[in-house]
PAVEX-89868 format. One line per 4 residues: number of its first residue (from 1); their letters; for each residue x, y, z of C-alpha. Coordinates in Angstrom, 2 decimals, padded with zeros to 5 digits, always signed. Example, Ala and Ser with C-alpha at 12.3 -4.5 7.8 and 13.67 -1.06 7.14 Angstrom:
# residues 2
1 = AS = +012.30 -004.50 +007.80 ~ +013.67 -001.06 +007.14
# end
This chain:
# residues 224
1 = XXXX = +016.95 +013.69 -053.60 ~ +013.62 +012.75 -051.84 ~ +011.71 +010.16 -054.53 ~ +009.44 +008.37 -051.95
5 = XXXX = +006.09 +009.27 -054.07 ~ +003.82 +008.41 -050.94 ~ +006.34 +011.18 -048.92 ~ +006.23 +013.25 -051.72
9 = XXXX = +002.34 +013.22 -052.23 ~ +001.98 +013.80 -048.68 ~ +004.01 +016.53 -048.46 ~ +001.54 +018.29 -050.86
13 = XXXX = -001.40 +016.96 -050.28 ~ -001.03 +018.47 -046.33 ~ +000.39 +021.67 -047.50 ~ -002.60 +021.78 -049.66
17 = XXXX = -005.45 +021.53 -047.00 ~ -003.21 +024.07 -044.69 ~ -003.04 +026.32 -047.84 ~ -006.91 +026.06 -048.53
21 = XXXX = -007.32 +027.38 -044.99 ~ -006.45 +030.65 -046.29 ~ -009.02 +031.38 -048.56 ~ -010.59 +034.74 -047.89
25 = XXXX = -008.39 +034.80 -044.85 ~ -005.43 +036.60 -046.58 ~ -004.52 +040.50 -046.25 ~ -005.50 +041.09 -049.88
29 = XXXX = -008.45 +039.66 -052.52 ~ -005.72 +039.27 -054.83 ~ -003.64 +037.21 -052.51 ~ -006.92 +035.14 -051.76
33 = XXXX = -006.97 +033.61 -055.03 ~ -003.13 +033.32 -055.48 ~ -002.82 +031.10 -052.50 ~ -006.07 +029.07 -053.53
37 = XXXX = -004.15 +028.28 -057.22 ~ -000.97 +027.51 -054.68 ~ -003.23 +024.93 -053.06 ~ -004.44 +022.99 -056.08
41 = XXXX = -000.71 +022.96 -057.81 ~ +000.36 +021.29 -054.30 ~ -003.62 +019.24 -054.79 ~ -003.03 +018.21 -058.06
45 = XXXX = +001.13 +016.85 -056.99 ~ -000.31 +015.03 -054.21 ~ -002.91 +013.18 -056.74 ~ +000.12 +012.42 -059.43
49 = XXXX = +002.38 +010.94 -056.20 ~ -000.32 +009.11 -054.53 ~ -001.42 +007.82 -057.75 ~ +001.70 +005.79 -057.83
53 = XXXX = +001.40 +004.10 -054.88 ~ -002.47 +003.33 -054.59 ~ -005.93 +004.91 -054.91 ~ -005.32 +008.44 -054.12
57 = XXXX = -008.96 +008.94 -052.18 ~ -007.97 +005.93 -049.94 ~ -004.85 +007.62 -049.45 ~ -005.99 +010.57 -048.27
61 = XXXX = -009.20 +010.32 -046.31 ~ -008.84 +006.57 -045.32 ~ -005.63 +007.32 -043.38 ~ -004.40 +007.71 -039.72
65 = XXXX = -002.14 +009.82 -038.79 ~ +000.31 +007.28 -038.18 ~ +000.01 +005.95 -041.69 ~ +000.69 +009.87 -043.36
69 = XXXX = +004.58 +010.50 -043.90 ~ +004.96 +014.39 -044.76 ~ +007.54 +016.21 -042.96 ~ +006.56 +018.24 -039.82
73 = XXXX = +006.79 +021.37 -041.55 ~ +003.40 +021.39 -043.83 ~ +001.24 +020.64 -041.02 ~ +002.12 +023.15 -038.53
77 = XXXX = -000.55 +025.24 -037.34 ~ -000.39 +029.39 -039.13 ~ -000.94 +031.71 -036.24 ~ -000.33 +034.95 -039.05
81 = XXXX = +000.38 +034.86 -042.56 ~ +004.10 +035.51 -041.98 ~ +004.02 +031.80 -040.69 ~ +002.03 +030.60 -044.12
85 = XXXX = +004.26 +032.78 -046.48 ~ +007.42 +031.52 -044.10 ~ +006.45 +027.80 -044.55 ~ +005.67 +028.26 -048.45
89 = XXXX = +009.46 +030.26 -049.01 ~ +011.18 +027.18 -047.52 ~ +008.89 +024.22 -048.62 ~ +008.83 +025.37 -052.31
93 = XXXX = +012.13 +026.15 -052.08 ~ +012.76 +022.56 -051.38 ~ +010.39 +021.48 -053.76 ~ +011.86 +023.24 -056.62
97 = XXXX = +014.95 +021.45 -056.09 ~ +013.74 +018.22 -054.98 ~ +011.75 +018.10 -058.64 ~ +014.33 +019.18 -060.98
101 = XXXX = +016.21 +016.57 -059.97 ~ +013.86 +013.72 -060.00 ~ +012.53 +015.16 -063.76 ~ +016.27 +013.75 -064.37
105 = XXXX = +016.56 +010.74 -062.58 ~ +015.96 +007.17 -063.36 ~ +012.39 +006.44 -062.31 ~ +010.48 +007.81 -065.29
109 = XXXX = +007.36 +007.98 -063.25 ~ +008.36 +010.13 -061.10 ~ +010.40 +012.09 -063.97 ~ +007.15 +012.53 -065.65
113 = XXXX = +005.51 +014.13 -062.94 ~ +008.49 +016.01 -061.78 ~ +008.67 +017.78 -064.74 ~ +005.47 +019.39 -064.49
117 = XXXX = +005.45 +020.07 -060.82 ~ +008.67 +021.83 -060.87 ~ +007.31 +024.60 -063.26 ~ +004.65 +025.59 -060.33
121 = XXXX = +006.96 +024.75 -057.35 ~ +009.35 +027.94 -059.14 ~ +006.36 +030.06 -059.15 ~ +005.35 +029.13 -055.68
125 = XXXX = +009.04 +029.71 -054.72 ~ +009.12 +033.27 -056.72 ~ +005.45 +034.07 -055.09 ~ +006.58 +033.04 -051.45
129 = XXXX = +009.52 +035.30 -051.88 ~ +008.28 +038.29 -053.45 ~ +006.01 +038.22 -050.18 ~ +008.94 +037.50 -047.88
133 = XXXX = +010.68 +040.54 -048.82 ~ +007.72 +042.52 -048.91 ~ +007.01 +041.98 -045.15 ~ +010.79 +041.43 -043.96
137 = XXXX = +011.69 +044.86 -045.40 ~ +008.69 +046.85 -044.53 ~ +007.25 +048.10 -041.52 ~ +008.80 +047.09 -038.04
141 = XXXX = +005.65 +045.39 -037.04 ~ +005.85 +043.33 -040.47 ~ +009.52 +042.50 -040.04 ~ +009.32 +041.68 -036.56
145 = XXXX = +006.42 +039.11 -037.41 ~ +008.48 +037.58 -040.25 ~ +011.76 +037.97 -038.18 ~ +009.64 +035.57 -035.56
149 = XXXX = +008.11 +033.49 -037.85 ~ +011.30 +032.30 -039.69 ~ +013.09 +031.73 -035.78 ~ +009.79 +029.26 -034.93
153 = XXXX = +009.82 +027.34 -038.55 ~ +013.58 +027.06 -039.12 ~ +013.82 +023.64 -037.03 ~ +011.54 +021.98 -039.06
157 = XXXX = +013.33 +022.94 -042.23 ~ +016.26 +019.66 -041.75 ~ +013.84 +016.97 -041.79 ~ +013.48 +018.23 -045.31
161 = XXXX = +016.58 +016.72 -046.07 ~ +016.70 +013.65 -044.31 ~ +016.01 +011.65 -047.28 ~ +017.86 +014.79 -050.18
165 = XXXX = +021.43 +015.95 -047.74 ~ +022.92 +016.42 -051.08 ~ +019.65 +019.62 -051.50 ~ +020.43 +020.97 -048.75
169 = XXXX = +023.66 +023.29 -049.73 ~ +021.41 +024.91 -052.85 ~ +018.49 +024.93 -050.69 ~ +020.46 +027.63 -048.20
173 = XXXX = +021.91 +029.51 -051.02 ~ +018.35 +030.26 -052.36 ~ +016.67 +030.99 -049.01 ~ +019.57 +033.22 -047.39
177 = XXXX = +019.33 +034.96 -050.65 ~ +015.80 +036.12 -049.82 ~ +016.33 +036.32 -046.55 ~ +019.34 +038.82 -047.19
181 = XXXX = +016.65 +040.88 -048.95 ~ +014.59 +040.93 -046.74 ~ +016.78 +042.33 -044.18 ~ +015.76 +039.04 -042.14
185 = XXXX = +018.28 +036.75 -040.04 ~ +018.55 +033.49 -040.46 ~ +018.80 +031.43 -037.65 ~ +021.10 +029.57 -035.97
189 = XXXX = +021.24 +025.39 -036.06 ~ +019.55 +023.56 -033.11 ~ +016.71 +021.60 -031.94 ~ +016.23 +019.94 -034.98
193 = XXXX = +012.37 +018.02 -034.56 ~ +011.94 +015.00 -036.79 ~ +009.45 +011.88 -037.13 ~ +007.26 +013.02 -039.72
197 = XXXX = +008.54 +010.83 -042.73 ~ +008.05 +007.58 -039.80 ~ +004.67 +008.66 -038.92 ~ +005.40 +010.06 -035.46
201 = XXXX = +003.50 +013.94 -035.94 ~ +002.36 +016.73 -033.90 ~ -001.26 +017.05 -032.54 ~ -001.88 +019.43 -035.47
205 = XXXX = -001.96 +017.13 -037.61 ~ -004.63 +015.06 -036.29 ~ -006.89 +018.20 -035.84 ~ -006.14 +018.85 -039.62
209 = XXXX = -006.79 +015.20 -040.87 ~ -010.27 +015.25 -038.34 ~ -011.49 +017.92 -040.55 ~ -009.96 +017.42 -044.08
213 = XXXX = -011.44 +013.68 -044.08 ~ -014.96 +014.47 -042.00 ~ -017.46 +014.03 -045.47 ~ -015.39 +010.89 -046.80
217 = XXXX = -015.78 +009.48 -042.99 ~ -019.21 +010.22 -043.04 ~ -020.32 +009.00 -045.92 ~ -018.19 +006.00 -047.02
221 = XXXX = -017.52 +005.11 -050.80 ~ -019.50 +008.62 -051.78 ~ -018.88 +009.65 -055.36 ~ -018.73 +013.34 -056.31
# end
């Protein structure tokens, strides 16, 4: 399992700001404010994890993008929301995991915390794949966009295990289970990018970081 809180936090705390993006952006006014609640559950785990390792503002707006370890996968860019609901099926997925096993382990920090994020990482999981099948078994357009999406984010998914290869065999049982469902195809094994948990991102994330920390920058030790 993954326990590096500062990997951890950052993990949510990007997937948060990407989430937030979304707001009045998704197909449905329903789905606008269940993928807002999404991005506080992932807010409020990056503020536990950070917590642990420093001041959590510091931590997040004070930052380069050097200095932020999440995995490549949160901070890619969502061309459609196949890509968001795509990213949120396999992240969560992970997540789900990733927490029910630290909520057992040794560090009882990180049990503590564990524990609570686990209950929302299953709904985020349940949400993300409720939507999945949805798309994957509906129209042609909507399968071919979630068909594509999953082919463009599947790469990404093995740095998620870097740190948890003992996940990784649940991890694939849950997600070819939706997948199945969905009448979607899960792809093959190859170009596997990595770099994220050492610092070494994508452009995106830079662009992402310019505008999540622009106010803090601005206005330095501001209170609100």
């Amino acid at each position: 399992m993954s326990t590096d809180p500062l990997a951890l936090g950052d993990d949510a705390l990007i997937a948060a700001q990407r989430l937030s993006m979304w707001c009045a952006r998704a197909p449905e006014l329903e789905e606008d404010v269940a993928l807002t609640n999404i991005a506080l559950d992932q807010l409020g785990a990056a503020r536990l994890f950070l917590s642990l390792v420093g001041d959590e503002d510091e931590l997040a707006f004070q930052r380069g993008d050097r200095e932020f370890r999440n995995v490549l996968l949160v901070e890619l860019p969502e061309r459609d929301f196949a890509v968001v609901i795509v990213k949120l099926l396999f992240l969560s997925a992970f997540q789900r995991l990733n927490y029910a096993a630290l909520a057992h382990g040794s560090d009882p920090r990180l049990a503590g915390i564990a524990a609570k994020t686990v209950k929302e990482s299953a709904y985020h999981l349940d949400h993300s794949a409720q939507w999945t099948v949805r798309l994957g078994d509906g129209t042609p357009l909507s399968h071919q966009r979630m068909q594509s999406a999953v082919a463009d984010v599947w790469p990404y998914t093995h740095e998620l295990f870097e740190d948890a290869p003992s996940v990784r065999g649940n991890w694939l049982s849950t997600v070819d289970g939706v997948l199945t469902e969905a009448t979607l195809t899960r792809p093959t094994d190859g170009w596997q990018p990595t770099g994220g948990r050492s610092g070494r991102h994508t452009e995106a994330l830079s662009y992402l970081l310019a505008e999540m920390q622009v106010l803090h920058r601005a206005h330095p030790g501001a209170r609100w």
